[in-house]
N, C-alpha and C positions, 0 to 999 in steps of 0.2 A: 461664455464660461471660461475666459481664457484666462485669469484667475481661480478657477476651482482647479484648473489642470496644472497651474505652476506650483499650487499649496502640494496637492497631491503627490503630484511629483517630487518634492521636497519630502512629502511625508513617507514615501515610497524609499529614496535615499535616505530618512534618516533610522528606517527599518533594516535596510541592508546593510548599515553600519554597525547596528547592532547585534548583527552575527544572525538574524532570526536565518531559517532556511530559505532558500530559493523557492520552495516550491510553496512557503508561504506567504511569502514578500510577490507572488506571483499573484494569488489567490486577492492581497488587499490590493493589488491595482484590479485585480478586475473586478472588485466589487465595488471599489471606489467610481469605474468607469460606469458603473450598476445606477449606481447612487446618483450621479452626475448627470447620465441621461434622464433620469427619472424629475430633479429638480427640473431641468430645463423644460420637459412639460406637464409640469407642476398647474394644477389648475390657477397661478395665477403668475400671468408670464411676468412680470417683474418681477418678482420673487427675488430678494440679494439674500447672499450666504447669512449675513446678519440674520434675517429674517427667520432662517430655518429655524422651526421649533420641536419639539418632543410629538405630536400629535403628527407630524408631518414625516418623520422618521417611523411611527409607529406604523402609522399607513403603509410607508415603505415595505418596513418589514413584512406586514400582512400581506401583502401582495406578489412580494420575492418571496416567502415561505410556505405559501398556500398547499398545500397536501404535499408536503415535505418532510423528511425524516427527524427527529430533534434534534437531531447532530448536524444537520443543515440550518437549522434553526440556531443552535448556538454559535455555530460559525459565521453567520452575518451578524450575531449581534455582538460577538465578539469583534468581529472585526470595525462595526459600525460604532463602538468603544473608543475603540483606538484610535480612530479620527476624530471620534469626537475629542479628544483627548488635545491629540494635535494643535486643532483649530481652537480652542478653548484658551491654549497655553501662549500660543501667536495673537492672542487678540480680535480673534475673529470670531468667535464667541464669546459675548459677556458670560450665559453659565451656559455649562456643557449640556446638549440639547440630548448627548446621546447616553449622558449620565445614569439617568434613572429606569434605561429600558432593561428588563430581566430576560433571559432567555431560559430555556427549557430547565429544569434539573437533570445532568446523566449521570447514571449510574452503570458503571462499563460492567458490573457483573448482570445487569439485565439481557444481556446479550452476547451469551457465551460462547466463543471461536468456533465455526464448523468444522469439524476435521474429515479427511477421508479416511473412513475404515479399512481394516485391512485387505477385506477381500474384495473392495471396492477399487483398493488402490492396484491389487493383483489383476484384476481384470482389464484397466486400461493399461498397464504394462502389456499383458497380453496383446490386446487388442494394437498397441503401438508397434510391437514386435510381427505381427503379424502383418503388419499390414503393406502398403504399397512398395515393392522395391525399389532399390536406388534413392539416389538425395532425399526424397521425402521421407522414407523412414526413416536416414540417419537423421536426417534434422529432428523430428517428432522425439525422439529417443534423445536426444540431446537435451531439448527443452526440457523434455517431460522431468530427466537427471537434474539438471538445476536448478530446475520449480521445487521439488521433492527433496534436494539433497542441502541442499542451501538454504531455502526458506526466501528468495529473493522478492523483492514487489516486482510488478509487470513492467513499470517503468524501468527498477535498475535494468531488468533481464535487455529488454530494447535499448537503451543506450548503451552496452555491453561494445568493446571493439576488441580486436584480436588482441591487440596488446596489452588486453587485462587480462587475460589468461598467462600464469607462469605456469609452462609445462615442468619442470624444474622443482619449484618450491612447491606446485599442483595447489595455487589458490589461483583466484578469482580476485578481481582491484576493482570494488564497486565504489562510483563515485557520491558522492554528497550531497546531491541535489536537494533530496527532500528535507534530511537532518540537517545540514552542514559542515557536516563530518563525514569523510569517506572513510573505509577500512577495508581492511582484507580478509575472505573468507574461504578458509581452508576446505577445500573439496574430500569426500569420501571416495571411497575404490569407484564406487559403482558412475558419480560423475567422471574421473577420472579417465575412464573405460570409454564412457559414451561421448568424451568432449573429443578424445584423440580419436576413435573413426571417425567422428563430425566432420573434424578438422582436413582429413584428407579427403573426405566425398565434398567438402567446401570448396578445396584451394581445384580439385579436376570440375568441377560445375564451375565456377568463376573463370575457368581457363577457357570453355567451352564457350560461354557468354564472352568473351572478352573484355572484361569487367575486374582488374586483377588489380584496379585503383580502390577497389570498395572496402574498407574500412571494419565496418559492423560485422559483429563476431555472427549472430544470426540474419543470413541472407534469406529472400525468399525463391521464387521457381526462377522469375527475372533477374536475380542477383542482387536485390535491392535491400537493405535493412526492411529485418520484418517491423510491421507497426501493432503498436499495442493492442488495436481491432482484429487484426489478423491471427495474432496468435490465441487471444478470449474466442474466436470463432473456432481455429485449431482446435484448443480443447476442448469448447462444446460437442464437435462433429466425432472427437473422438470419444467421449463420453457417450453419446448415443450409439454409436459401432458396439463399445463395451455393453453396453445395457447397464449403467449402473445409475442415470437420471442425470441431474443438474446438478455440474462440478465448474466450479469459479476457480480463477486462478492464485486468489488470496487463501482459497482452503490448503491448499499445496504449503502457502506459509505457516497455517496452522497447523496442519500435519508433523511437520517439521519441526517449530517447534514445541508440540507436548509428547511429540516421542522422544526429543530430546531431553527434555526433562525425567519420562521415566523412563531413560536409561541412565540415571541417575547426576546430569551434570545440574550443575548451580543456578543459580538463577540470574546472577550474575556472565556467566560464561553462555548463559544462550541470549542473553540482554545483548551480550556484546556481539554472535552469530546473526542476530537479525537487525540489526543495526538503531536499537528502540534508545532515546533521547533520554527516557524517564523510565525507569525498571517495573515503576508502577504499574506500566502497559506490560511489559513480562507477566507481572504477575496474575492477569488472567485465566494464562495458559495452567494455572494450580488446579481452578476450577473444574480440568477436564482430564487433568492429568499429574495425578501425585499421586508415586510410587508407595509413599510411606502410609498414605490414606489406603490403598490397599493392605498394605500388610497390617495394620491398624485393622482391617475389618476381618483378616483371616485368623488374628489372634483372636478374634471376640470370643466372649464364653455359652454365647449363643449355640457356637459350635459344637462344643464340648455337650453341652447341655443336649442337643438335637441329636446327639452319637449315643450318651447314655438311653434317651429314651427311644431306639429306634426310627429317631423320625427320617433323617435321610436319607436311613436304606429305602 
């Protein structure tokens, strides 16, 4: 198949040229390499790329998708589009084999952002504050700040380096990977507060280890960048301490922002806070949090109406 891998490869470059994101130009090589192993023991080993047909794809699909979410579902068939697209337009498909596959229907208001409540969110505060002295609670305190303050994904937070911290301007320099676009994100008091202890229970733990090469803004106990597993374990364990149930590290982002929203900013200006491609995806966060829909409901004349006849008292 060392021709599937030189198309691919081309088809890989000529995604990244197109500015698509890293972390999706990531995604169609690895389904492509999906795809690739699956021809090769194809029930029928001769099998050339010519060859491949729409049933044989279909299979594919059924077999990578099997008790899969629909969004995993449209994601390979998206992505299994766009190669076929590829190989269609080079001549390696007479007609596009992956043409006529349909994927799920979503509808992103079927599944609307979990947030953490507020007394939910007070309780792991608590419980972070309270907890282990030294390095480990600043760290925990730290994270927890710019999960909740920022609205970060897990990824920016782990590839974070010292040097995208300005204590100065007090933003954050998250990079690009997923979008393709990096920006800058303006910190509140409260990250603020918790990034500078961080920072000096960091640089005396790293002196202790002898480890004062290490880069990554969040170290762990051995001085190493935390990894994305480490920190999703981090907040479960503290989640359980608090008693507040199963808290993910993405609800931190939704937290963030639908109370930005009803503290009355734009939808635009939180578009641009959590770094979303398409405002479309902002506009979710209406669904669970619009200020104006409250007051919309306290002007009702239901009220009025419930006060004349006693009923509220």
């Amino acid at each position: 198949m060392h021709r599937w891998n030189r198309l691919i490869g081309m088809y890989v470059e000529e995604c990244r040229l197109r500015g698509l994101s890293a972390g999706y130009v990531e995604g169609v090589a690895r389904e492509a390499d999906r795809l690739g192993a699956y021809l090769r023991r194809c029930r029928r080993p001769e099998l050339s790329l010519e060859e491949v047909t729409m049933p044989i794809l279909v299979e594919y699909v059924r077999g990578r998708t099997s008790f899969k979410a629909k969004a995993t579902v449209y994601g390979v068939v998206s992505k299994l589009k766009g190669i076929g697209r590829f190989l269609s337009m080079h001549g390696v498909w007479i007609s596009d084999a992956a043409r006529w596959i349909r994927g799920p229907k979503l509808d992103s208001r079927s599944h609307l952002p979990r947030r953490i409540g507020e007394e939910r969110m007070r309780k792991l505060w608590e419980a972070a504050a309270t907890g282990r002295q030294g390095y480990s609670r600043s760290l925990c305190l730290a994270v927890l700040a710019t999960l909740y303050g920022t609205g970060l994904r897990r990824g920016e937070l782990v590839r974070l380096v010292v040097g995208d911290w300005d204590s100065q301007e007090r933003i954050l320099r998250i990079d690009g990977r997923k979008t393709g676009r990096g920006r800058n994100s303006a910190v509140p008091e409260m990250v603020v507060r918790c990034m500078e202890h961080y920072l000096v229970a960091r640089q005396n733990h790293l002196m202790k280890l002898g480890r004062m090469e290490e880069d990554a803004l969040f170290v762990n106990l051995h001085g190493q960048r935390l990894s994305p597993g480490a920190i999703s374990r981090a907040i479960g364990r503290l989640a359980d301490r608090a008693g507040v149930g199963k808290i993910t590290l993405h609800m931190f982002r939704h937290s963030c922002a639908s109370e930005l929203i009803e503290a009355g900013l734009s939808l635009p200006e939180v578009q641009a806070v959590l770094g979303h491609q398409c405002i479309g995806t902002t506009m979710r966060y209406l669904s669970i949090s619009d200020p104006r829909r409250h007051e919309a409901v306290a002007r009702h004349p239901l009220n009025d109406i419930l006060e004349l006849e006693g009923v509220a008292s």
